[in-house]
N, CA and C atoms as a LAMMPS dump frame, in Angstrom:
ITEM: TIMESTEP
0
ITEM: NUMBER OF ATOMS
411
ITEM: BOX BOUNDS ff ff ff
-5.0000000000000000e+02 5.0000000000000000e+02
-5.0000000000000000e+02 5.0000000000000000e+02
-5.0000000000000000e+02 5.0000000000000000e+02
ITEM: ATOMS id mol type element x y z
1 1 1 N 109.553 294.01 220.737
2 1 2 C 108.748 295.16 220.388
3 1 3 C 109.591 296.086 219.516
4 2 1 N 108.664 296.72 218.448
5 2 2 C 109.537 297.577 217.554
6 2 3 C 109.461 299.284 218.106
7 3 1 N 110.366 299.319 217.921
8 3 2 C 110.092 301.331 218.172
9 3 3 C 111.075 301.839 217.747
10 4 1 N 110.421 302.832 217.3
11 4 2 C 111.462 304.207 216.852
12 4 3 C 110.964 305.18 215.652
13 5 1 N 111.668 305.837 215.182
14 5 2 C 110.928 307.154 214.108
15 5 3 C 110.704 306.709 212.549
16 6 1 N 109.744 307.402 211.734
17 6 2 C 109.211 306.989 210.808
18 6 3 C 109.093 308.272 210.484
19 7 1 N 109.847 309.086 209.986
20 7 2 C 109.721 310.947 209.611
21 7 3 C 109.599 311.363 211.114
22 8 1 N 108.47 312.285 211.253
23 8 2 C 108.059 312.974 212.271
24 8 3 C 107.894 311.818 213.553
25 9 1 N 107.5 310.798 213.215
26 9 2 C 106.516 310.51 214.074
27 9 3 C 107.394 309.166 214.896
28 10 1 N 106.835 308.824 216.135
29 10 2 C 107.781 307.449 216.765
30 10 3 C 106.577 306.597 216.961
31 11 1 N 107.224 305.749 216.325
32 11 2 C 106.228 304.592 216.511
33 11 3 C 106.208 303.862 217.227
34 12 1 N 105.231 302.865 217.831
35 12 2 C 105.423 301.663 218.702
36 12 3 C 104.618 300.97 217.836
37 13 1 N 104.473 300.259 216.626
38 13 2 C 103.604 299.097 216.21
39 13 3 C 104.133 298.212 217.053
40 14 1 N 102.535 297.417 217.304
41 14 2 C 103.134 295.877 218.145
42 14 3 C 102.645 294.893 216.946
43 15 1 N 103.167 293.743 217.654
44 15 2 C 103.655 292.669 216.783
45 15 3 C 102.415 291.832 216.737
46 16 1 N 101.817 290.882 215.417
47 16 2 C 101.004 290.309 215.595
48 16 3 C 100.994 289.752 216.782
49 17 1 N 101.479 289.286 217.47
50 17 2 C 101.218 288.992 218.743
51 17 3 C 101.179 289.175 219.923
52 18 1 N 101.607 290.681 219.954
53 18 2 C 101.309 291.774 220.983
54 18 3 C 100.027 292.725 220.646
55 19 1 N 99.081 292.192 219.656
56 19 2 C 97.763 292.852 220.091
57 19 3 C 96.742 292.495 220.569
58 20 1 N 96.674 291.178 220.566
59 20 2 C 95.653 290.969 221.672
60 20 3 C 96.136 291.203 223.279
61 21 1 N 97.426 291.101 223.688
62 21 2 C 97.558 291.298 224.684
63 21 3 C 97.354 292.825 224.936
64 22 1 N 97.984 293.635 224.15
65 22 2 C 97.904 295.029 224.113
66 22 3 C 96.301 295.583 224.647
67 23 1 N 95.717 294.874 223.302
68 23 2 C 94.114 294.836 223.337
69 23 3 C 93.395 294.543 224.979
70 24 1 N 93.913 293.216 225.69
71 24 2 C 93.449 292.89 226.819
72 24 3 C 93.893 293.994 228.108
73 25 1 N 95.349 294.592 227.946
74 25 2 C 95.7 295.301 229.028
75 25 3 C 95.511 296.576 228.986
76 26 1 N 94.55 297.015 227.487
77 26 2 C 94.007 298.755 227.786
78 26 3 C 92.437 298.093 228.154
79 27 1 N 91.991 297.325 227.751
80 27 2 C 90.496 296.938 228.009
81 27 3 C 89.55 297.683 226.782
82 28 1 N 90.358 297.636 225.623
83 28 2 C 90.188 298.018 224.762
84 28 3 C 88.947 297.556 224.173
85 29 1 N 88.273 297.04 224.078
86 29 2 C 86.894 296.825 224.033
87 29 3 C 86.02 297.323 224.822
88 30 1 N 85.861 297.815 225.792
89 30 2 C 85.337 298.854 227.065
90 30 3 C 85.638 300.856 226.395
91 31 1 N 87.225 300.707 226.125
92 31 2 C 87.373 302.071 225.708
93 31 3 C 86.665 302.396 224.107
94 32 1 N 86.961 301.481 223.509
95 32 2 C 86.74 302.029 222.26
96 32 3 C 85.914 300.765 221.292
97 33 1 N 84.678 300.513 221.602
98 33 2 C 83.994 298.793 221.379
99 33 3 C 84.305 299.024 219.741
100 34 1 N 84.768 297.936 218.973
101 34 2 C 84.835 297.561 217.776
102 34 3 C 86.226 297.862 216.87
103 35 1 N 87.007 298.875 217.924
104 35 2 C 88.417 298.778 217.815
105 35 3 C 89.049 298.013 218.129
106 36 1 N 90.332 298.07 217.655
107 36 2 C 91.828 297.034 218.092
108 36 3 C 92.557 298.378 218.064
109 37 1 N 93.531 298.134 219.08
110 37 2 C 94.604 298.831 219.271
111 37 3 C 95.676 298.329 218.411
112 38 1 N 96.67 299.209 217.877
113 38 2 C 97.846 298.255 217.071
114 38 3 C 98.866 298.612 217.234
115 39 1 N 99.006 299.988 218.025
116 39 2 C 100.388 300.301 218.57
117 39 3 C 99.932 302.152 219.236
118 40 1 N 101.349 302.28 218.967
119 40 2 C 101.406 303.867 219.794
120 40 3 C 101.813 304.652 218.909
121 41 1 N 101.675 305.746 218.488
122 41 2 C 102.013 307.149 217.564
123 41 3 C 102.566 308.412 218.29
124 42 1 N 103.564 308.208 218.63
125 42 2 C 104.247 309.868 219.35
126 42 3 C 103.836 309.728 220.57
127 43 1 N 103.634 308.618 221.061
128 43 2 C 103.255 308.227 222.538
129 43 3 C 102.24 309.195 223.147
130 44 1 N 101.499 310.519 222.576
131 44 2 C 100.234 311.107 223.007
132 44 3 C 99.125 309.648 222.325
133 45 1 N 98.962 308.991 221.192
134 45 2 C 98.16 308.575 220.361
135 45 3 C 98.44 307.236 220.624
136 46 1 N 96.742 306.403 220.176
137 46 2 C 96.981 305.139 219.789
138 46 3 C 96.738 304.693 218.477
139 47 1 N 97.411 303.999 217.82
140 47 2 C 96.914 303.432 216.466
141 47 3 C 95.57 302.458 216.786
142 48 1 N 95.044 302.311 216.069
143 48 2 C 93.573 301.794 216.004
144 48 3 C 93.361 301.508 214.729
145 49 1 N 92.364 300.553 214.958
146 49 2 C 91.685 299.644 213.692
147 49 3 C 89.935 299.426 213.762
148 50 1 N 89.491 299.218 212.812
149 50 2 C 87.954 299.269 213.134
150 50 3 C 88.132 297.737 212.514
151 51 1 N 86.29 297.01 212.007
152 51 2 C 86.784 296.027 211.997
153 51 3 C 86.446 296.214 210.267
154 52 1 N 86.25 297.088 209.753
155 52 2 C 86.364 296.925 208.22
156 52 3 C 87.913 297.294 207.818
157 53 1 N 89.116 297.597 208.758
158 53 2 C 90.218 297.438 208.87
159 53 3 C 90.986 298.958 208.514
160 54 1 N 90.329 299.683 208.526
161 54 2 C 91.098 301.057 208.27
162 54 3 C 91.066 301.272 209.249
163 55 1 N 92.775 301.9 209.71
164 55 2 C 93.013 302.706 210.49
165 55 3 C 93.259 304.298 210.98
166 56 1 N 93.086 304.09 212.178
167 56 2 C 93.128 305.69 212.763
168 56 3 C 94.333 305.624 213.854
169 57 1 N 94.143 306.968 214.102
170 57 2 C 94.735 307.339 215.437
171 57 3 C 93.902 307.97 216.297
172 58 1 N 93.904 308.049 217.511
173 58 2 C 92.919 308.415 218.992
174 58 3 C 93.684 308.516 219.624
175 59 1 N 93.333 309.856 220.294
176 59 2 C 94.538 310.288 222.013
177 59 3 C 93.869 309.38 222.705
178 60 1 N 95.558 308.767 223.534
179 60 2 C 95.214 307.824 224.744
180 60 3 C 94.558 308.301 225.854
181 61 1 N 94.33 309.812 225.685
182 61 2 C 93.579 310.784 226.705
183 61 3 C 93.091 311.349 225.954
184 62 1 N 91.467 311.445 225.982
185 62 2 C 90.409 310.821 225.894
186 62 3 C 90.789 309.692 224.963
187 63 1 N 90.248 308.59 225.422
188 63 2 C 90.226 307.377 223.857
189 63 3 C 88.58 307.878 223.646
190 64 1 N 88.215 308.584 223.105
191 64 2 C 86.867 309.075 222.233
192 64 3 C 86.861 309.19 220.464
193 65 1 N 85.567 308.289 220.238
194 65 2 C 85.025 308.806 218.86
195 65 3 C 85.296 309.874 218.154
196 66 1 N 85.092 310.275 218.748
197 66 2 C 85.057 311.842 218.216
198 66 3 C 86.233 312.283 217.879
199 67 1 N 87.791 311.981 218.215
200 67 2 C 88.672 312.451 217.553
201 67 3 C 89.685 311.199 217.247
202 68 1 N 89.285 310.297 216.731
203 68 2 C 89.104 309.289 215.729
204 68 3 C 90.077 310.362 214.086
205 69 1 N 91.369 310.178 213.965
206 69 2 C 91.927 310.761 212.562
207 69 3 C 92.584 309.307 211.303
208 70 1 N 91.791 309.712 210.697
209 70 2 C 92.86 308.43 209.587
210 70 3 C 94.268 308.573 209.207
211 71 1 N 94.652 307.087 209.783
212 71 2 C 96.289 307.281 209.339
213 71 3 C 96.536 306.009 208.744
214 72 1 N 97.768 306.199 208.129
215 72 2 C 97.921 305.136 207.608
216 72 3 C 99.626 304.553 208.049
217 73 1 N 98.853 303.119 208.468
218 73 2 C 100.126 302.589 209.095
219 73 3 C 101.145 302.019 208.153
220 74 1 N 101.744 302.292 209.231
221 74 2 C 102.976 301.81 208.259
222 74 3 C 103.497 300.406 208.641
223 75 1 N 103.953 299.588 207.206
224 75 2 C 103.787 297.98 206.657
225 75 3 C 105.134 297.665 207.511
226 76 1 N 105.02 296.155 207.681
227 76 2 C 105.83 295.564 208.862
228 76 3 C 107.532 295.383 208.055
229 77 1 N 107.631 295.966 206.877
230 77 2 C 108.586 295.959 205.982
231 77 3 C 109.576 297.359 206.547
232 78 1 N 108.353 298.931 207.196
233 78 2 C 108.767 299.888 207.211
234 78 3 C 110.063 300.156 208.075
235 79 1 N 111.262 300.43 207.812
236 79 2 C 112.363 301.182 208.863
237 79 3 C 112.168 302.051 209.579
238 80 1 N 112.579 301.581 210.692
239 80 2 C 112.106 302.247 212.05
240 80 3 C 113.301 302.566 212.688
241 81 1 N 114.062 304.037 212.562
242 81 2 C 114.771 304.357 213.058
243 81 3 C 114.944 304.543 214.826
244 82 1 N 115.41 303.259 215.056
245 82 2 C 115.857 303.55 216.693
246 82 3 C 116.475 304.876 217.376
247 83 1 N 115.671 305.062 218.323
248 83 2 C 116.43 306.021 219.299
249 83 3 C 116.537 305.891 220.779
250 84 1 N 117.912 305.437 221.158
251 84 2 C 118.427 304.902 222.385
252 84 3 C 117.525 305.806 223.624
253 85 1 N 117.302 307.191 223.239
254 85 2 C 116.745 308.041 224.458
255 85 3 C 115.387 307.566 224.836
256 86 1 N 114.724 307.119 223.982
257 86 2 C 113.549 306.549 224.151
258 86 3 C 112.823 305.347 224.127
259 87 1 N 113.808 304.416 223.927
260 87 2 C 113.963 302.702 224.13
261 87 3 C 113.109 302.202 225.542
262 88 1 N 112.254 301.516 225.392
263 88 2 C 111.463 301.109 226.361
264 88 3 C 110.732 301.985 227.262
265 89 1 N 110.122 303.845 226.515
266 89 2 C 109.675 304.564 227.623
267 89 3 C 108.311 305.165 227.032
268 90 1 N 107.721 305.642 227.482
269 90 2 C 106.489 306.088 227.166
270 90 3 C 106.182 307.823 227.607
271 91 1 N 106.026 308.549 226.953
272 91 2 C 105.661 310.44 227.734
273 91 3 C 104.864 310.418 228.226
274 92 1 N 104.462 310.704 229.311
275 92 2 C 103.167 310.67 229.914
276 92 3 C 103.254 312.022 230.274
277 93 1 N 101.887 312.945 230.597
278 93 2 C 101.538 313.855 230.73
279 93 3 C 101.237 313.31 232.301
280 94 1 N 101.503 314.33 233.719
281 94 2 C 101.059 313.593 234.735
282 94 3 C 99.794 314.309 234.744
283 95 1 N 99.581 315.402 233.943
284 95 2 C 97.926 316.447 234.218
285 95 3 C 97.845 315.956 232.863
286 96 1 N 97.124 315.268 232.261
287 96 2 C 96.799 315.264 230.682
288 96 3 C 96.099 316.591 230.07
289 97 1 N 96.582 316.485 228.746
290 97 2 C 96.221 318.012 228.485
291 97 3 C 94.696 318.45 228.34
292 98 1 N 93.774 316.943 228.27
293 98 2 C 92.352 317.625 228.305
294 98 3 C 91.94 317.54 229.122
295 99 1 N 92.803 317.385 230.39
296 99 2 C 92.745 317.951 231.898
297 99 3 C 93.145 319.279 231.851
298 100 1 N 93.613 320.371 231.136
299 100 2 C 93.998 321.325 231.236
300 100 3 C 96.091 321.229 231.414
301 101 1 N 96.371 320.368 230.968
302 101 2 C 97.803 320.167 231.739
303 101 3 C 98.89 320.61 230.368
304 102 1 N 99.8 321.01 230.607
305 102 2 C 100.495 321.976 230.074
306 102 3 C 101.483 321.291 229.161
307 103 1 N 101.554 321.44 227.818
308 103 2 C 101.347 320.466 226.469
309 103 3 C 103.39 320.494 226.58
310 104 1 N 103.713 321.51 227.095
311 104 2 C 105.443 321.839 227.063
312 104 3 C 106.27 321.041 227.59
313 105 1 N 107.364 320.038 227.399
314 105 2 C 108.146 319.612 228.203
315 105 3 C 108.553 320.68 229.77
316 106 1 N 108.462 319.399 230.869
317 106 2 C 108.645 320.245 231.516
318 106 3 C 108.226 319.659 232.79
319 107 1 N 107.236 320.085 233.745
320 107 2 C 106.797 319.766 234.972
321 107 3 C 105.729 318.562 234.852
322 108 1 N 104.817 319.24 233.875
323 108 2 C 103.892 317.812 233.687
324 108 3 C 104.525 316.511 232.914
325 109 1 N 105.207 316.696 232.385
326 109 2 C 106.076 315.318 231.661
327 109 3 C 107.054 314.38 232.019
328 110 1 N 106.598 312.934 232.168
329 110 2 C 107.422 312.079 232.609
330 110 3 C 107.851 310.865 232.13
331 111 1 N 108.508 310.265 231.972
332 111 2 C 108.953 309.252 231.321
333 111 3 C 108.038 307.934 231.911
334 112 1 N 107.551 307.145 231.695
335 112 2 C 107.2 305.852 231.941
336 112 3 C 107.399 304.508 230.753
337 113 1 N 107.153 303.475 231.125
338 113 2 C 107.478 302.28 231.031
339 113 3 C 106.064 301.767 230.405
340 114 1 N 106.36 301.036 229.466
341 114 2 C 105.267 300.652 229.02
342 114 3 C 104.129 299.568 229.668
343 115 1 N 104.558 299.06 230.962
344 115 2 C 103.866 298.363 231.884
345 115 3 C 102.8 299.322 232.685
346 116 1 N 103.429 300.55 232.304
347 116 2 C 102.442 300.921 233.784
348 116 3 C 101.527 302.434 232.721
349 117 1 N 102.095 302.123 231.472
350 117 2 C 100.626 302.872 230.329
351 117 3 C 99.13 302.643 230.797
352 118 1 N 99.108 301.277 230.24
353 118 2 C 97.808 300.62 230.414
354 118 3 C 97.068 300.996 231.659
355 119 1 N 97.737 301.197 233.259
356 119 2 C 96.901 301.382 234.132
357 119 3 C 96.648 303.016 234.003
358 120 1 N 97.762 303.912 233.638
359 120 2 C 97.239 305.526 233.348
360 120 3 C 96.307 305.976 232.524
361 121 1 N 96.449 304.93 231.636
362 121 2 C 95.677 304.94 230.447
363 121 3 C 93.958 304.936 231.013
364 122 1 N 93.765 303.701 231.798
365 122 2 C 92.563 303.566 231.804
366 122 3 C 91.869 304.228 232.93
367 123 1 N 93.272 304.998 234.018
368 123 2 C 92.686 305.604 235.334
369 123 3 C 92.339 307.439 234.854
370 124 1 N 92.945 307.841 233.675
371 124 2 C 92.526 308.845 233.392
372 124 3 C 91.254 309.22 232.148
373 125 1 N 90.588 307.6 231.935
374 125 2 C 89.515 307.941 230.666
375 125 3 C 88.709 307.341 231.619
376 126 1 N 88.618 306.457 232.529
377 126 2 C 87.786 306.702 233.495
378 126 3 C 87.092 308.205 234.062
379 127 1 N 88.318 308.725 234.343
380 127 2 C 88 309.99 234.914
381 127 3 C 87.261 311.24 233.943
382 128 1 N 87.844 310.8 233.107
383 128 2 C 87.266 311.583 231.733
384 128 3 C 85.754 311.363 231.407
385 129 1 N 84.981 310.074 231.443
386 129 2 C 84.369 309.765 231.301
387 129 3 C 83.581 309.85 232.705
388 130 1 N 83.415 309.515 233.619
389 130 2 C 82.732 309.895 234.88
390 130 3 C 82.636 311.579 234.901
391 131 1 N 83.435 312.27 234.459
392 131 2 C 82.961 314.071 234.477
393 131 3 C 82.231 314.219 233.537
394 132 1 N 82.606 313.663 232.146
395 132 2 C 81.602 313.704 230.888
396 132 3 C 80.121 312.694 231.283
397 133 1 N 80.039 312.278 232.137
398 133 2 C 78.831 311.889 232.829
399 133 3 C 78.112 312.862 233.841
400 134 1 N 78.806 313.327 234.533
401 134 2 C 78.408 314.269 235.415
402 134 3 C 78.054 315.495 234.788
403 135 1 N 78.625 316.299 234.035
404 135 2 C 78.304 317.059 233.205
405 135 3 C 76.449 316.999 232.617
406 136 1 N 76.679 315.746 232.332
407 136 2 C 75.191 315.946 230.84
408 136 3 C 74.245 315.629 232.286
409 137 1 N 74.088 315.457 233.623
410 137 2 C 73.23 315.228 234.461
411 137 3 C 72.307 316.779 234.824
């Protein structure tokens, strides 16, 4: 797996052959139907693809339409400056912020592993989505 900075931003592109798996372990067809996932952007974001092939970025909290931004990825040629502090980890928010949870390093922020994304991932857009259900009732 590749990671590391690209200007501002840290990337996780996965490898042609870490997106379908990627794809299978967010259930990425359930979160976001007609996307592909293609990596991670500053570890709040996922890179995404539609299938006429332009990409975006979408917070992994909410994965929603609606804030869907065009980016443009960067080619498997691009240098990806490694950084040892963040080698195999992921930021997780433990209150996500459109839970109200507090955007600052600090109490809500924790380091995780990219094994155990996928299940936060999908236990907090669940939740997102069951209130945004409850809501419009």
């Amino acid at each position: 797996m590749r990671e590391g900075w690209l200007g501002d931003d840290y990337l996780v592109p996965f490898s042609e052959s870490e997106v379908p798996v990627a794809n299978g372990r967010y259930q990425f067809e359930k979160l976001l139907p007609g996307f592909k996932v293609l990596g991670l952007r500053g570890w709040d974001d996922f890179i995404v693809q539609d299938a006429a092939e332009k990409c975006f970025s979408v917070p992994t909290v909410p994965v929603d339409p609606q804030y869907l931004e065009s980016f443009q990825i960067p080619t498997a040629k691009a240098e990806l400056v490694p950084d040892s502090r963040f080698a195999g980890k992921i930021k997780w928010y433990t209150n996500p912020l459109v839970f109200g949870g507090d955007p600052n390093l600090g109490d809500n922020c924790v380091w995780i592993t990219h094994e155990q994304h996928p299940q936060l991932v999908l236990f907090w857009n669940h939740k997102y989505r069951d209130l945004a259900t409850t809501r419009r009732m």
